[in-house]
N, C-alpha and C positions, 0 to 999 in steps of 0.2 A: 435837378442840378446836372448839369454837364459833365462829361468824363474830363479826367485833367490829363492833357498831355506831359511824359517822362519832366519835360525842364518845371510848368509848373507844380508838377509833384513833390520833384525835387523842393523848388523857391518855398513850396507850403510846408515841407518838413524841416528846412531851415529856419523859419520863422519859428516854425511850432519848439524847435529845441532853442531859441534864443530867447524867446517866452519861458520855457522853464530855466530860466539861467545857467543854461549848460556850455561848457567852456569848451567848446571843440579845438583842436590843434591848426593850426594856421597851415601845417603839411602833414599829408598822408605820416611821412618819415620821424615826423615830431611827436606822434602817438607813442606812448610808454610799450604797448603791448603789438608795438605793426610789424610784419614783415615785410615791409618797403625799407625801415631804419638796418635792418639786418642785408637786403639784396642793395641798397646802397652804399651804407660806412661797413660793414660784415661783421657787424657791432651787436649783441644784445644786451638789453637793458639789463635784465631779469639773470639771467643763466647763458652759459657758452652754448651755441648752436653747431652741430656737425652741419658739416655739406652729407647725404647721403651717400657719396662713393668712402666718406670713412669712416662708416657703418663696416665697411668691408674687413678692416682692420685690428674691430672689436670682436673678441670671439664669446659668441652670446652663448654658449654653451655653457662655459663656464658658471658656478655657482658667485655670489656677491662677495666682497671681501669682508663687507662689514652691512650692521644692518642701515645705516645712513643713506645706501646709495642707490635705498629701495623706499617709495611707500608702501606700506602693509595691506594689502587688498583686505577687505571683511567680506 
């Protein structure tokens, strides 16, 4: 069998998730979990996203206020 070039790799893995009845998103941005939904509406689904420059303004020294705003490593 012949190697398949990127576009028909692509068209055979498209098939192959439409055969298992998988509901892909119509846009990148439509995905629950995308960061394209966030660098275009600066929206997340899930939880508030910082930009990294206000990182800057959280002082991570600090101990937590409460145990809520931690998960518990094991």
């Amino acid at each position: 069998m012949p190697a398949l070039n990127t576009q028909q790799r692509r068209a055979a893995f498209w098939e192959d998730q439409q055969r298992r009845k998988w509901n892909p998103v119509a846009a990148p941005a439509d995905y629950e979990h995308s960061s394209a939904r966030f660098y275009i509406s600066e929206t997340h689904a899930a939880y508030p996203v910082l930009n990294y420059c206000e990182l800057a303004d959280i002082n991570l020294t600090q101990p937590l206020e409460n145990d809520t705003e931690s998960t518990p490593h094991t």
